[in-house]
DOPA-863302 format. One record per residue (C-alpha): residue number from 1; residue in one letter; chain; x, y, z. Coordinates in steps of 0.2 Angstrom, whole numbers, always signed. Layout:
REM DOPA-863302
> NUM/a/A/X/Y/Z
...
REM end
This chain:
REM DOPA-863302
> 1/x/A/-299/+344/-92
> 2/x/A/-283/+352/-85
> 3/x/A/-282/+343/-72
> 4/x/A/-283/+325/-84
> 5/x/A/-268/+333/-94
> 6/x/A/-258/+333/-78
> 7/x/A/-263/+315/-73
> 8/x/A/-257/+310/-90
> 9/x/A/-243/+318/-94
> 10/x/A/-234/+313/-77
> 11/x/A/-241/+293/-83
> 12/x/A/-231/+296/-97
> 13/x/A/-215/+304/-88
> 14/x/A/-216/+288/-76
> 15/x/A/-218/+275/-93
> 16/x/A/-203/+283/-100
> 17/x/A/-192/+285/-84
> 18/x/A/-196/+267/-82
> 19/x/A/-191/+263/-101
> 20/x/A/-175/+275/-98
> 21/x/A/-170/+264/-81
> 22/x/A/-171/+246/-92
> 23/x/A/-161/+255/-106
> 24/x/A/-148/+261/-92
> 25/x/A/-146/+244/-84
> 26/x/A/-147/+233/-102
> 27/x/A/-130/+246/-107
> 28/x/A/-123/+242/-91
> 29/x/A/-127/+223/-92
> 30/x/A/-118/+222/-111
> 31/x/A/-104/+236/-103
> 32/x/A/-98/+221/-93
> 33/x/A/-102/+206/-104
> 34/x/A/-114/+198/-94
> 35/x/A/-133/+199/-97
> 36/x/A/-144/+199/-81
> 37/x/A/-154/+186/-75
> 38/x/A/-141/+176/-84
> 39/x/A/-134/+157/-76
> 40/x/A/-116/+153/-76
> 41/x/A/-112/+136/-87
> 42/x/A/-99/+122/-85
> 43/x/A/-90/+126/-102
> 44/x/A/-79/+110/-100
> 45/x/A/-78/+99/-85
> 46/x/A/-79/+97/-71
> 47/x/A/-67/+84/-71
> 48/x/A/-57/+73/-56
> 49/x/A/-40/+67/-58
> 50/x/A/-27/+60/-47
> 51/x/A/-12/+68/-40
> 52/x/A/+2/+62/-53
> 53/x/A/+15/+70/-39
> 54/x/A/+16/+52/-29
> 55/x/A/+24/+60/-15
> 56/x/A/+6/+64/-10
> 57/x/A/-4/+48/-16
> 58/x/A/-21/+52/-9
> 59/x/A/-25/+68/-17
> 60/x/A/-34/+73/-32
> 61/x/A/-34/+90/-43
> 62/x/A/-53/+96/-49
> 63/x/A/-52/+106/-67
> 64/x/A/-68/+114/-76
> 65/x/A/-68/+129/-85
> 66/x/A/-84/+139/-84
> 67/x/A/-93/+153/-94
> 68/x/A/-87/+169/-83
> 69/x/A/-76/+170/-68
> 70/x/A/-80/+162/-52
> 71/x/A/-80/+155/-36
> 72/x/A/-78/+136/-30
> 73/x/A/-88/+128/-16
> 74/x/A/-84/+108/-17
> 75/x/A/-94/+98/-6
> 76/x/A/-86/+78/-4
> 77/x/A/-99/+66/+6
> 78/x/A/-91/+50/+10
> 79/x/A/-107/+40/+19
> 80/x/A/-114/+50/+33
> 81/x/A/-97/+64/+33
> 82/x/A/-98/+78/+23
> 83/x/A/-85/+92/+20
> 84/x/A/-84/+110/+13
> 85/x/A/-69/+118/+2
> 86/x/A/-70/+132/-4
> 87/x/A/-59/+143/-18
> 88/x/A/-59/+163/-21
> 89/x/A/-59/+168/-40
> 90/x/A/-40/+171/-39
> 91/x/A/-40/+151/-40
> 92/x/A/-40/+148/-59
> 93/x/A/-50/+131/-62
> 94/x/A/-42/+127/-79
> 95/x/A/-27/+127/-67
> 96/x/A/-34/+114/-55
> 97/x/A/-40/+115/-38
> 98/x/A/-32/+104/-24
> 99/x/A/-42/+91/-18
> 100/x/A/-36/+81/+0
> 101/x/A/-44/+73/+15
> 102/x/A/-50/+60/+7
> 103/x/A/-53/+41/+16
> 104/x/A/-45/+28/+12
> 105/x/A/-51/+15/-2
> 106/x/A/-68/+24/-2
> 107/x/A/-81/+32/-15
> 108/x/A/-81/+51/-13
> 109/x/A/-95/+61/-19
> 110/x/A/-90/+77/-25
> 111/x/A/-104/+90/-28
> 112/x/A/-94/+105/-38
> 113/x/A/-104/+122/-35
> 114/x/A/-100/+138/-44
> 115/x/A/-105/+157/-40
> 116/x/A/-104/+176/-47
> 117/x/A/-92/+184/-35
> 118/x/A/-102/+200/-41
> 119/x/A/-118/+190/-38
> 120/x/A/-127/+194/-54
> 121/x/A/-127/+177/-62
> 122/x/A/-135/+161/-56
> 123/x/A/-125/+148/-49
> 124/x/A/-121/+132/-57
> 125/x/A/-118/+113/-51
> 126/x/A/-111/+98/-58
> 127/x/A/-106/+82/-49
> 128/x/A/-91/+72/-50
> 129/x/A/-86/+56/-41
> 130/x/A/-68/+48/-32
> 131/x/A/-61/+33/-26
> 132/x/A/-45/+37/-14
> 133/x/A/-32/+24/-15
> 134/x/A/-27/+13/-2
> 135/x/A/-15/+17/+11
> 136/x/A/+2/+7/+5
> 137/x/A/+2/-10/+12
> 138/x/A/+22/-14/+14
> 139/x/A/+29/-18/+31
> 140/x/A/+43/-5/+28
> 141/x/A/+32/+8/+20
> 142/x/A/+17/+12/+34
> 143/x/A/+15/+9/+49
> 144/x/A/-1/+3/+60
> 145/x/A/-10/+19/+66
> 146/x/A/-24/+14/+81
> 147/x/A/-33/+28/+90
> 148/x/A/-46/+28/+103
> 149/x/A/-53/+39/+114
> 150/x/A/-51/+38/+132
> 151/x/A/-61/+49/+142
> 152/x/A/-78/+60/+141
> 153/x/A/-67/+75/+143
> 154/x/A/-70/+88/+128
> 155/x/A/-56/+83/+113
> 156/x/A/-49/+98/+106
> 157/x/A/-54/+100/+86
> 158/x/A/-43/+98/+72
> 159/x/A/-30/+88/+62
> 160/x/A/-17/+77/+71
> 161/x/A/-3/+78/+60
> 162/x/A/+16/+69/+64
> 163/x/A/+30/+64/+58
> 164/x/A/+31/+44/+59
> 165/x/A/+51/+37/+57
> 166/x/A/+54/+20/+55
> 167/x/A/+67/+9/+62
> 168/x/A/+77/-6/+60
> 169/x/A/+88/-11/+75
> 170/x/A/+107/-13/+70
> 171/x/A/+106/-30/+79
> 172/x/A/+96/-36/+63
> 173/x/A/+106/-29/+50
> 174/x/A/+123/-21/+46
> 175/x/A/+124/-2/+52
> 176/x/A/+128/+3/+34
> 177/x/A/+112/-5/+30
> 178/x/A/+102/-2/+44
> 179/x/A/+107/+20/+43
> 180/x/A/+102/+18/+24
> 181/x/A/+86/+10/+31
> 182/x/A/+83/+22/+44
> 183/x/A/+88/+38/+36
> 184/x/A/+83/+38/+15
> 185/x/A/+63/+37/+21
> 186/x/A/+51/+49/+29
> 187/x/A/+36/+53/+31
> 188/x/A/+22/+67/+35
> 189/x/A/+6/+60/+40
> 190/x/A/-14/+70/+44
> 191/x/A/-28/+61/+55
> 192/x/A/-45/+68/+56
> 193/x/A/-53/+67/+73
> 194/x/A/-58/+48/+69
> 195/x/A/-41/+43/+67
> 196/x/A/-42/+43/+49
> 197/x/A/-27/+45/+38
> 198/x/A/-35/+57/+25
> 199/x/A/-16/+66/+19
> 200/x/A/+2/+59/+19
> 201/x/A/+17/+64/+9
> 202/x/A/+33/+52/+6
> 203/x/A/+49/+59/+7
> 204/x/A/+66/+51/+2
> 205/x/A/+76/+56/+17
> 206/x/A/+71/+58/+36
> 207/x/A/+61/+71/+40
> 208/x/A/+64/+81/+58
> 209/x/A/+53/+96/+60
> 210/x/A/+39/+103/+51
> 211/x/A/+29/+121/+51
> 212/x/A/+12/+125/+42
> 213/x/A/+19/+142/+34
> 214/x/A/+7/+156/+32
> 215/x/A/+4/+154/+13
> 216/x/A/-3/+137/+18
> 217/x/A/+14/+127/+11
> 218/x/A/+22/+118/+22
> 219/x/A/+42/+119/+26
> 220/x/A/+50/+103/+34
> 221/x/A/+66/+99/+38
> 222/x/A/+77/+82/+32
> 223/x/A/+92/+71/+37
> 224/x/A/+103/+78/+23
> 225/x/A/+104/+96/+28
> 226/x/A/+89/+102/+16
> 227/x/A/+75/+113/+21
> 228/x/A/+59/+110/+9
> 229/x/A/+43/+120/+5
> 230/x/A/+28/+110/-2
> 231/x/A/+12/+113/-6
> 232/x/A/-3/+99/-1
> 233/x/A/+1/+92/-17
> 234/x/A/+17/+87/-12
> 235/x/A/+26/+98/-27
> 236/x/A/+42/+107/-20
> 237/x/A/+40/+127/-20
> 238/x/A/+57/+130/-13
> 239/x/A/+71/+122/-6
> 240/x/A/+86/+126/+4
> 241/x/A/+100/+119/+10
> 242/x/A/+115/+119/+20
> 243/x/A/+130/+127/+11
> 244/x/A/+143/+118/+18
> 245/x/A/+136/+99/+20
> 246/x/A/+147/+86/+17
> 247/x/A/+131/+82/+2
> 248/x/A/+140/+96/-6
> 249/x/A/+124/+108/-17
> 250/x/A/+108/+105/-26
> 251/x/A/+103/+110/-43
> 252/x/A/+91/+123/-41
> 253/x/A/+92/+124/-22
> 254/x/A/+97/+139/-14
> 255/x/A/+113/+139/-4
> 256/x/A/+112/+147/+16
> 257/x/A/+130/+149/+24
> 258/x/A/+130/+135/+39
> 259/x/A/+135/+117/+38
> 260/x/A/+121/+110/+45
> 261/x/A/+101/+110/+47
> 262/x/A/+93/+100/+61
> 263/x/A/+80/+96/+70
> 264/x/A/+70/+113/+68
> 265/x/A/+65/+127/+59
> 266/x/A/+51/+141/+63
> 267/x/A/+43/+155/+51
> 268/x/A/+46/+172/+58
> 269/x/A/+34/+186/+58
> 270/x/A/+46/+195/+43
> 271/x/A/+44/+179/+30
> 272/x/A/+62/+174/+36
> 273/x/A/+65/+157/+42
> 274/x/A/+75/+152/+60
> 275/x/A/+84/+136/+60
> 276/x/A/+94/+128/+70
> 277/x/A/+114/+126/+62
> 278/x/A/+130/+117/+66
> 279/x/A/+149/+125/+68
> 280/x/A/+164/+111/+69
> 281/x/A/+179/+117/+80
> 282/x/A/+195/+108/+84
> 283/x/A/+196/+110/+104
> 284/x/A/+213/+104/+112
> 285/x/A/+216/+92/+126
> 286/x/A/+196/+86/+125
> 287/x/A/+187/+73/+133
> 288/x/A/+188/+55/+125
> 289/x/A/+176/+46/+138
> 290/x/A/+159/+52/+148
> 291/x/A/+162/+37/+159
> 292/x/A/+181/+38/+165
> 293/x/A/+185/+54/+169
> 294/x/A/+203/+48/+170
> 295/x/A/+204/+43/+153
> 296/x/A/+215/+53/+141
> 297/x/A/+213/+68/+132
> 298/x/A/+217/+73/+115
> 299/x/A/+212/+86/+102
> 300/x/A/+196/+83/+96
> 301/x/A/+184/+89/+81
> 302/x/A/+168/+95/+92
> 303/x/A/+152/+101/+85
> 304/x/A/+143/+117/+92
> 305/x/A/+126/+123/+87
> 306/x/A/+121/+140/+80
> 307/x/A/+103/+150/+76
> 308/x/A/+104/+157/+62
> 309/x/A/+91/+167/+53
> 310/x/A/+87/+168/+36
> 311/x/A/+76/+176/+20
> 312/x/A/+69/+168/+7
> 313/x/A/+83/+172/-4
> 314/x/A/+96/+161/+7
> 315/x/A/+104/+178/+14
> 316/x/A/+110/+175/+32
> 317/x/A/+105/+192/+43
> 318/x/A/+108/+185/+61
> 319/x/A/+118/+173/+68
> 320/x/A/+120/+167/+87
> 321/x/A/+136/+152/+91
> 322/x/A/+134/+143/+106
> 323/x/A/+153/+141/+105
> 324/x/A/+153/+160/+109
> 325/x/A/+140/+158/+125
> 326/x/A/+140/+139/+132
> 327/x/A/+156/+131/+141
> 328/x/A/+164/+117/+129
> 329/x/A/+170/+108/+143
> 330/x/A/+153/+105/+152
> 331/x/A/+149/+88/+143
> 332/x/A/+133/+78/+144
> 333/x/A/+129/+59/+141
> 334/x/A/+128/+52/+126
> 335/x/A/+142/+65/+120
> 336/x/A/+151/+49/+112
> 337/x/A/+137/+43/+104
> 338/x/A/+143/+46/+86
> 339/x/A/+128/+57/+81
> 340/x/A/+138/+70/+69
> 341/x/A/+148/+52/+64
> 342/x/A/+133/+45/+55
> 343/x/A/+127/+60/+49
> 344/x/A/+145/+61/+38
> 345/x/A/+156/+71/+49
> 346/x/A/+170/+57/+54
> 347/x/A/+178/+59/+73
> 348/x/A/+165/+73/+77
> 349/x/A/+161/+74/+96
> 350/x/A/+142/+80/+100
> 351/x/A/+144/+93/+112
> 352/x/A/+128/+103/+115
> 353/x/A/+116/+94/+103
> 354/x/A/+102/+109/+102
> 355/x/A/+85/+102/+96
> 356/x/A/+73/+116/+96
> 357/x/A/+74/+133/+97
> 358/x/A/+56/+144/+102
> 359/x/A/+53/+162/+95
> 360/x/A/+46/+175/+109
> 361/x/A/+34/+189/+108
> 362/x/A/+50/+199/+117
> 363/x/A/+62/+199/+105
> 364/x/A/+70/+183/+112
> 365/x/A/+72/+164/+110
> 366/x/A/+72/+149/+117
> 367/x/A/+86/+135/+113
> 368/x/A/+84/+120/+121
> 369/x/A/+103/+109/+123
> 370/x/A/+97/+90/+125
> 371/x/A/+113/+85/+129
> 372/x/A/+119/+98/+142
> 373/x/A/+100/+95/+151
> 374/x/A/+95/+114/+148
> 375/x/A/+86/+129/+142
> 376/x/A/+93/+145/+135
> 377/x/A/+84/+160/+134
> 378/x/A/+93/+172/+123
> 379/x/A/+90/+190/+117
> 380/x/A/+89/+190/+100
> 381/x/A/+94/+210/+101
> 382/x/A/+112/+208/+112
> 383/x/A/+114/+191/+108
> 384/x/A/+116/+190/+128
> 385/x/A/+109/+174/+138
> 386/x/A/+94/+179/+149
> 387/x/A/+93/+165/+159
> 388/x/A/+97/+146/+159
> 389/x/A/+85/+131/+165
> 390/x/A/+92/+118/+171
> 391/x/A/+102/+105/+181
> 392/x/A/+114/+118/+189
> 393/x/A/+131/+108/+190
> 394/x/A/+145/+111/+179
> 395/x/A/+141/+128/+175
> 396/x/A/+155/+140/+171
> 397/x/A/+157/+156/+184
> 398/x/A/+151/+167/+173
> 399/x/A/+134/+158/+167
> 400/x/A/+131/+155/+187
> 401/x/A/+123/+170/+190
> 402/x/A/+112/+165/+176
> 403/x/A/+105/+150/+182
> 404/x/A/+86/+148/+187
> 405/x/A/+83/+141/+204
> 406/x/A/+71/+125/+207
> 407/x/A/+59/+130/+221
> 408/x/A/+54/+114/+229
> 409/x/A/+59/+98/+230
> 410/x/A/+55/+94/+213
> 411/x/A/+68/+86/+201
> 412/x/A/+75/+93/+185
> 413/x/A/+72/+87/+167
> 414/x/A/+84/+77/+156
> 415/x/A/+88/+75/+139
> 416/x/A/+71/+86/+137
> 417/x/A/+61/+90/+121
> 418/x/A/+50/+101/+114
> 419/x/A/+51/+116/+124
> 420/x/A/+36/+129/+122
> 421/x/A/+30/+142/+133
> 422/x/A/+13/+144/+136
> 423/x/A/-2/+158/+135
> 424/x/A/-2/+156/+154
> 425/x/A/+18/+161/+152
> 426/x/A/+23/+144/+159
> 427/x/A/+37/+132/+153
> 428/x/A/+30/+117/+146
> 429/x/A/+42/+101/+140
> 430/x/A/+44/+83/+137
> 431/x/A/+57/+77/+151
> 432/x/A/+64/+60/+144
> 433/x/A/+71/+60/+161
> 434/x/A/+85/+47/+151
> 435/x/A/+102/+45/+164
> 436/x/A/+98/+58/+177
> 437/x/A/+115/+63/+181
> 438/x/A/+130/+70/+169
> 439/x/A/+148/+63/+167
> 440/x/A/+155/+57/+177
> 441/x/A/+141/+52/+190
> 442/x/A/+132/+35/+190
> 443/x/A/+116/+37/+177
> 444/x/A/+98/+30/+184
> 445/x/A/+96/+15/+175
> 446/x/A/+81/+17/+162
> 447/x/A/+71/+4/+171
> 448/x/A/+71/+16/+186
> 449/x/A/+65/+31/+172
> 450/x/A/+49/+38/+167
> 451/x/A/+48/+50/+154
> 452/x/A/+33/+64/+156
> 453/x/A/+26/+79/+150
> 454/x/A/+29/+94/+162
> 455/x/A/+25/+111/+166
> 456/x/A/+34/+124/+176
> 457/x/A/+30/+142/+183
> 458/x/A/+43/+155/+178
> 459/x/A/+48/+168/+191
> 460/x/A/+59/+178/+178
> 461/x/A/+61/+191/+187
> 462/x/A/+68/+184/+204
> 463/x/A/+75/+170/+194
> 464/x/A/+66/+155/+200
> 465/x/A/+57/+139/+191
> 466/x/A/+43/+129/+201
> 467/x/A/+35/+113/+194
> 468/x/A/+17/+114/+195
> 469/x/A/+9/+100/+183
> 470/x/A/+14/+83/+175
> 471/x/A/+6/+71/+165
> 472/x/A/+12/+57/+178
> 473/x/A/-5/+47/+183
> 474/x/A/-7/+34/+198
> 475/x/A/-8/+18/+192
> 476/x/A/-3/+22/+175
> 477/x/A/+11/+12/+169
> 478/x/A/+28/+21/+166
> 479/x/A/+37/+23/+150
> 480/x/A/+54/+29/+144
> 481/x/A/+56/+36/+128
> 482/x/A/+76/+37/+124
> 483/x/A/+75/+51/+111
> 484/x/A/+64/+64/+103
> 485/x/A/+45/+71/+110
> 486/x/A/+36/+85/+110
> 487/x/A/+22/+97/+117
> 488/x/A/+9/+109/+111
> 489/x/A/-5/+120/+124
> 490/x/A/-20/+118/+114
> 491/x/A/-30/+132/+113
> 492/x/A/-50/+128/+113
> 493/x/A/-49/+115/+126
> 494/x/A/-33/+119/+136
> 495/x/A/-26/+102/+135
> 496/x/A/-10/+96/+130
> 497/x/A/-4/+86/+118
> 498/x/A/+12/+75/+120
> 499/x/A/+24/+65/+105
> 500/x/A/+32/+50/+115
> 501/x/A/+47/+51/+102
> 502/x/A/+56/+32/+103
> 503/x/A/+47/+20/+116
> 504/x/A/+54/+6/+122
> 505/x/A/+44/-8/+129
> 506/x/A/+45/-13/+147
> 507/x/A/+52/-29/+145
> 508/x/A/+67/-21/+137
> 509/x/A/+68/-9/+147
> 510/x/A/+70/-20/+163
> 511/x/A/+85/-30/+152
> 512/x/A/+96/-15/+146
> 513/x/A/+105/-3/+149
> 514/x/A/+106/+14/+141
> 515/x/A/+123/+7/+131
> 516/x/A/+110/-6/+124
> 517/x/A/+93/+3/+123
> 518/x/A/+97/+4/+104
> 519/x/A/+95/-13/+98
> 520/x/A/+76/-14/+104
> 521/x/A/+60/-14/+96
> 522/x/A/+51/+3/+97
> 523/x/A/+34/+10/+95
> 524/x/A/+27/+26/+97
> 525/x/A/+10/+35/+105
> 526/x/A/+3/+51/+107
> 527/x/A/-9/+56/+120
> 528/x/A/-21/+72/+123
> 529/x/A/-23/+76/+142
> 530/x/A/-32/+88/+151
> 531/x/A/-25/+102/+162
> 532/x/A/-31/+94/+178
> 533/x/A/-19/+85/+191
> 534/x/A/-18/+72/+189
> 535/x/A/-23/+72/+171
> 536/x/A/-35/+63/+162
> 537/x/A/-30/+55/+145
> 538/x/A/-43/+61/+131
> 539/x/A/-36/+54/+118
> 540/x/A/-23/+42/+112
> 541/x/A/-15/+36/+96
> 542/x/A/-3/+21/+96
> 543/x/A/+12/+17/+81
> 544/x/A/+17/+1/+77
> 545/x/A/+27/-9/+64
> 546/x/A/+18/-23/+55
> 547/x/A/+21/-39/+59
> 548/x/A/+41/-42/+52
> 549/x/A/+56/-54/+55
> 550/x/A/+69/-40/+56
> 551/x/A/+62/-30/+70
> 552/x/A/+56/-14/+63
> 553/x/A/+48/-4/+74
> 554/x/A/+41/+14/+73
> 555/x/A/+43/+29/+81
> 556/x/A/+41/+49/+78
> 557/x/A/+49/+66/+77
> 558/x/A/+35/+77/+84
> 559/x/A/+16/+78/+83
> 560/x/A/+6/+95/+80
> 561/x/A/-14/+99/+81
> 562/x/A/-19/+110/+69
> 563/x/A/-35/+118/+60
> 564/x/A/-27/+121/+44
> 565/x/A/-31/+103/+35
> 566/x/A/-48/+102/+27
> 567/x/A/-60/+91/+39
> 568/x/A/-65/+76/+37
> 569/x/A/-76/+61/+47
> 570/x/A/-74/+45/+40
> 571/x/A/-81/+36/+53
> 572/x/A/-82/+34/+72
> 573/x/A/-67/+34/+84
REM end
């Protein structure tokens, strides 16, 4: 009998134990406003709308608001393709939710999941459906963008995204008309790997460079001196600009002390921003002619490049002049070109004409001087030049020293672009390879030119430079590109990837001289190649202006791979 009581009693100890354990998780459950076992619910919503900002056409914004806080997965099928986004609880529905990657003039299905970030509530789903506009149809307003793939060789993943400028030669129209043409227009455009536009965004001046910041915004540089943040909605987050540009200020805008920003602009690991600026200096008894070095002097207004850093506030904290380092006297072609001139600065000389400058893990830059044919590496702690790549004439006596020497028999690069230095620590470039020779020598004519992607070896320490790669292939046919390029190392594959900036045909090419090369028709391409020698070309994407009677043509700033874009497959290649 004793022994039944036992048996009992502890039945009864586990019943209530087990009634005490639902009565503790029933408090905890109504303690946190939720009841378990519970589903989440679509209070409102979901519902699809399309980006009212019509910088950025082909977006949309998803809103919804739900019965407890949550996170997002959106799945959008187009046809065989499907994608993933996904957004944290931080990213308030009600709010909207950015929608890009879509194709162009197609049905999206949009499959809207949301989830517990806790985990105790059942997810919910609800599905939604878009139609992305067309890309614009006007001659002046897109280009034609062809793709194809060339070669079996791996292609390295990610989003193609450019910088596509259009043109009008001033042969065709006045050159008030055609600068106003040219300049008050840009645009950023995103290919998926089938060459599918699936983002743009429309600007209403020119657009240089461009840097994926690490919030995800993007920051791009303009033709009037502005420095812009937007998010993938095209709305602007901030905006800088040049203090002193003839424009004069911006409402709203915040002021950073230099007269200029061009051509580029980098995120540094503090949050500041590094971008290249101008200083104007009257010289005395200056050059008036690259081609007659007899011709007479006079006092001239020359412009000089300067770094300068600076934080989000619009606070200058370091400055480097190249007026301070670089020899005034040692002019390039095309220093009479009237660049500053129609850029508003009147009887302005372009002297060094910096276009990029490269942050290094050393505490140390790279500023590359298209018109002086060279490379700078400079330290950013003593403001001292390390060493100069380059074609060595000219070179005051006290830079001579400085001066890396080509082993080899190989040529120098001219008029070079898009510097980088590689993981393998080599120098990579575009070499326009435009006149070959500085003032006053005779300049290969640019039928003679061909204008390649190259790598060199760096021997810093013993100060030497070696070319060991090129994309130059047998039997491929040559091309000269007048102005602008670029390179990137891609990191999955190793290949490289190579802007061909302003293309000329070869029919014009074999007419013209350098004098002349402006008022030709241009298209643009971009190519992919793998590291081998010689290369194979992987992949290529070809720019062209619609057919048009005033001979606009097409070409681009720069061209970037990169992850961040949302994929998307829209079809084959």
């Amino acid at each position: 009998m004793e022994d039944f009581l036992k048996t009992v009693n502890r039945k009864l100890l586990y019943v209530a134990g087990s009634f005490l354990a639902l009565g503790l998780l029933f408090l905890i459950a109504r303690a946190s406003n939720q009841t378990v076992g519970a589903s989440l619910t679509f209070v409102s919503g979901p519902e699809i709308r399309s980006n009212s900002n019509l910088a950025v056409p082909r977006a949309a914004i998803l809103t919804f608001e739900s019965s407890a806080r949550v996170s997002t997965q959106i799945e959008i099928t187009t046809g065989d393709s499907r994608r993933m986004l996904k957004y944290g609880p931080e990213k308030l529905p009600r709010q909207g939710l950015p929608l890009i990657g879509f194709c162009a003039g197609l049905r999206h299905e949009i499959r809207v999941t949301i989830s517990d970030p806790e985990g105790r509530l059942t997810p919910a789903t609800a599905h939604v459906d878009f139609t992305a506009p067309a890309l614009p149809a006007e001659v002046e307003a897109f280009p034609i963008i062809e793709t194809k793939r060339l070669s079996s060789a791996p292609m390295e993943p990610g989003v193609t995204i450019f910088n596509p400028r259009r043109r009008a030669p001033v042969a065709r129209m006045s050159s008030v008309q055609a600068e106003r043409f040219n300049q008050g227009f840009g645009l950023l455009v995103a290919l998926d790997v089938a060459g599918n536009v699936i983002w743009f965004y429309r600007s209403t001046s020119r657009i240089s460079d461009f840097e994926i910041l690490r919030n995800g915004n993007i920051v791009f540089l303009t033709q009037d001196f502005r420095a812009v943040e937007i998010d993938l909605l095209g709305n602007i987050i901030t905006e800088w600009y040049a203090e002193n540009r003839p424009q004069g200020a911006i409402e709203g805008a915040i002021p950073v002390n230099t007269l200029t920003f061009h051509h580029d602009i980098d995120e540094l690991p503090n949050g500041n921003l590094l971008v290249l600026g101008s200083e104007r200096k009257m010289i005395p008894n200056y050059f008036t002619s690259e081609e007659n070095k007899q011709a007479p002097r006079k006092d001239q207004w020359v412009m000089g490049d300067e770094v300068v850093e600076f934080s989000r506030d619009g606070k200058v904290v370091w400055r480097w002049k190249a007026f301070e380092h670089l020899d005034v006297f040692r002019i390039g072609y095309e220093t009479f070109s009237g660049y500053w001139e129609r850029r508003g600065f009147p009887g302005t000389i372009d002297w060094s004409h910096a276009n990029s400058i490269v942050t290094l893990d050393d505490e140390s830059i790279l500023v590359n001087y298209r018109y002086q044919s060279a490379i700078t590496k400079i330290d950013r702690k003593t403001g001292d030049i390390s060493w100069i790549a380059g074609e060595p004439s000219g070179w005051s006596r006290e830079l001579q020293p400085r001066l890396l020497k080509m082993k080899g028999d190989a040529k120098w690069f001219w008029h070079q672009h898009g510097p980088t230095i590689t993981p393998n620590g080599t120098l990579l470039l575009f070499d326009n390879g435009n006149f070959q020779a500085r003032p006053f020598q005779e300049p290969t004519p640019p039928a003679q030119t061909r204008s390649r992607m190259v790598e060199y070896s760096l021997d810093q320490a013993e100060g030497f430079i070696q070319e060991r790669w090129s994309t130059v292939i047998p039997d491929d046919p040559p091309v000269v590109s007048f102005a602008m390029g670029s390179t990137q190392y891609l990191p999955e594959t190793g290949n490289l990837l190579a802007g061909y900036g302003f293309l000329l045909s070869q029919d014009d090419t074999r007419d013209s001289t350098w004098q002349t090369l402006g008022q030709s028709e241009v298209w643009t391409r971009i190519r992919e190649y793998t590291h081998d020698s010689p290369p194979k070309v992987v992949w290529e994407l070809t720019l062209r202006a619609r057919d048009n009677d005033f001979g606009l043509g097409w070409n681009l700033f720069g061209a970037r791979r990169i992850e961040f874009f949302p994929m998307s497959d829209c079809g084959s290649p």
